[in-house]
Steps between C-alpha positions, in 0.01 A plus 500: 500500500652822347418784791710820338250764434720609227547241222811633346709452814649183556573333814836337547666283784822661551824259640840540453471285228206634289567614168164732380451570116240790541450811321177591708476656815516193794384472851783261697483236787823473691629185562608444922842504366481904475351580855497414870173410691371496848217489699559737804273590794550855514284755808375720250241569308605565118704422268627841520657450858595175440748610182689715820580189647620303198892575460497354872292202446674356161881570630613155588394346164551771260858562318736781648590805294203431285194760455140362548163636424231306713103374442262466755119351512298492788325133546371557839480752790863552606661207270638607130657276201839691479678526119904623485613557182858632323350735227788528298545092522128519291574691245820341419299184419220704323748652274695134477161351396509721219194719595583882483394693863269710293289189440426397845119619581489349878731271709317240723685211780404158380410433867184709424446399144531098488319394807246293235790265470661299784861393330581607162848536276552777218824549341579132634485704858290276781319747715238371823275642702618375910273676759369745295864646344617443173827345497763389196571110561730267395306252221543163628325658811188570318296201382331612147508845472279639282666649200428857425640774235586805596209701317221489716250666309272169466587356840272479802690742731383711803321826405704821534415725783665788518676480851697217304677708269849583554603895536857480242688727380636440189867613535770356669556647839879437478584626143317839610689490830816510320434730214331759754850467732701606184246751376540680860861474507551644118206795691652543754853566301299732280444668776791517687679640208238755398510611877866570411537662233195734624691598813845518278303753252352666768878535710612639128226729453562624872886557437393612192285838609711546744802565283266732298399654812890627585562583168182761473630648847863512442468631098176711574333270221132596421285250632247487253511411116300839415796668699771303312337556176455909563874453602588340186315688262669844669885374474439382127327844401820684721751255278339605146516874607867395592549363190353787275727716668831351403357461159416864423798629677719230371336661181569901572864383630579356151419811328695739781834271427457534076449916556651602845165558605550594883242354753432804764231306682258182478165472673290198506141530598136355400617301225701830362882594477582864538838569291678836550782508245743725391697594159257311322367465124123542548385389140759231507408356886113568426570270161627202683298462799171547300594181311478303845275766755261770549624837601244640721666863524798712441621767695820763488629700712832631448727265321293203681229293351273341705300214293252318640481153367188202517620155599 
C-alpha cells in the first residue's frame, strides 16, 4: 500500500549500501545503522525539555569528538523513544547513493516507518524488530527474512506522521566549520591591516598639517587658496611691469649709445617712463621709438627734453 500523498516522490530505504537511480524528488527511511535509539524515562513533560537533557543521556554510547543532532517522540507521560544521529555521516551516504541533497523531500528513521514488518533484509542488510527497536542483525541470526527493495513506494509501511520526520540540514556541519574558521581569519587580517594603514594615513596626514602649519607661521604663508592666488596673480603682474621696463629702456639706452644721447633722469610710474634727455636729435629719437612705443608728450625746457613715453 503506496501512502505518499504525492505520487512523484519516491520512497527509498537508505543503508550504507544502497545505490538509488532516481531523478525524482524521494522521501528516505534510515536504516539503524545511521542513528542511536533509546527509550528514556525522562521528569518532564515535552519533548522540548527532554532535548535539554539529551547530550547527557546518550554520552556513554555515542562517539567522542563527533557532532550529533538528536530526535525525540513522546510514547507516554514522562517516557520518550530517543533518536542520535551524525548529520554529516547522512549525507555522506545520500550523496554516495548517488542521490543529489536537492532531491531529498523528507528524511524519516526506519524505526518509525517499518513497524508492518517484523525482520526484513534490503541491500542484503538483515534488520529486526527486538522489544520494540529496530536493530541491524547478523543473517544467520534471522530465520527467513523477508526480502524487501529499497523503494518503498508499493510496500505496506507505517503512515507518516509528522512528529516522525527528521529536522536535517542539508550541509555538512564540519566542511562549514572549517571554511567559516578560514573565512574569519582571512576577515579578520583584512581588518587588521586596513586598521593599519588607516592609523598610518592618519599619523601621515597629522605630521603632514603640521609641517604646513610651521611653514605658514614661520614664512607668513597665506592660509587660504583665494589668498595665494591674489598673491600670485600680484607678483606675476609686478614681474611683467618689471619686464617692460628693461625692454623699453633697454630700448632708449640703445639709441643714447649710437648718438651720445645723455640720460638726465628716468621716472617709472603707472605703466609710463618719464625720460629727461639732453643734446638730443628730436626728429631722429621721435623716429625710432615710434617704431616700437607711444609718446604720450613732449616737453622742453632749456636744453632738456622731457618725453613722456606709454609702456
Amino acid at each position: 500500500m503506496n501512502l505518499l500523498l504525492n505520487k512523484n516522490i519516491q520512497k527509498y530505504f537508505l543503508t550504507k549500501n544502497t545505490k538509488i537511480t532516481c531523478d525524482e524528488k524521494v522521501d528516505l527511511v534510515l536504516s539503524p545503522q545511521f542513528y542511536w535509539i533509546r527509550i528514556f524515562n525522562i521528569p518532564v513533560s515535552n519533548c522540548t525539555q527532554a532535548l535539554k537533557l539529551m547530550n547527557n543521556l546518550f554520552e556513554d554510547i555515542l562517539p567522542l569528538n563527533e557532532s550529533f543532532s538528536y530526535h525525540i517522540i513522546k510514547l507516554e507521560d514522562k517516557k520518550f523513544l530517543c533518536f542520535a544521529f551524525n548529520n554529516d555521516t547522512i549525507l555522506k551516504y545520500i550523496k554516495l547513493s548517488t542521490l543529489t541533497l536537492s532531491q531529498v523531500n523528507t528524511v524519516y528513521f526506519a524505526q518509525t516507518q517499518m513497524k508492518n514488518y517484523t525482520n526484513f533484509t534490503i541491500d542484503k542488510t538483515t534488520f529486526i524488530y527486538k522489544n520494540d527497536i529496530l536493530i541491524k542483525i547478523h543473517p544467520n541470526l534471522c530465520e527467513k527474512p523477508q526480502i524487501l527493495k529499497n523503494n518503498l513506494n508499493n510496500l505496506n509501511i507505517k503512515n507518516d506522521a509528522n512528529e516522525n520526520k527528521i529536522h536535517m540540514k542539508f550541509y555538512s556541519n564540519a566542511i562549514n566549520t572549517k571554511y567559516i574558521y578560514t573565512l574569519s581569519i582571512i576577515l579578520f587580517i583584512i581588518i587588521f591591516i586596513n586598521i593599519s594603514k588607516y592609523i598610518s594615513y592618519s599619523n601621515e596626514i597629522k605630521n603632514l598639517n603640521e609641517q604646513t602649519y610651521e611653514l605658514i607661521q614661520t614664512y607668513n604663508i597665506p592660509k587660504t587658496k583665494l589668498q595665494m592666488n591674489s598673491i600670485l596673480n600680484n607678483m606675476q603682474d609686478k614681474v611683467k611691469k618689471n619686464k617692460d621696463f628693461r625692454k623699453i629702456l633697454s630700448y632708449v639706452l640703445d639709441f643714447n649709445k649710437k648718438n651720445h644721447t645723455k640720460i638726465e633722469k628716468i621716472v617709472f610710474k603707472n605703466k609710463k617712463l618719464i625720460l629727461i634727455l639732453s643734446n638730443i636729435n628730436w626728429l631722429k629719437f621721435k623716429k625710432y621709438i615710434e617704431k616700437k612705443y607711444t609718446i604720450i608728450s613732449k616737453k622742453q625746457t632749456n636744453k632738456l627734453l622731457e618725453i613722456e613715453l606709454k609702456i
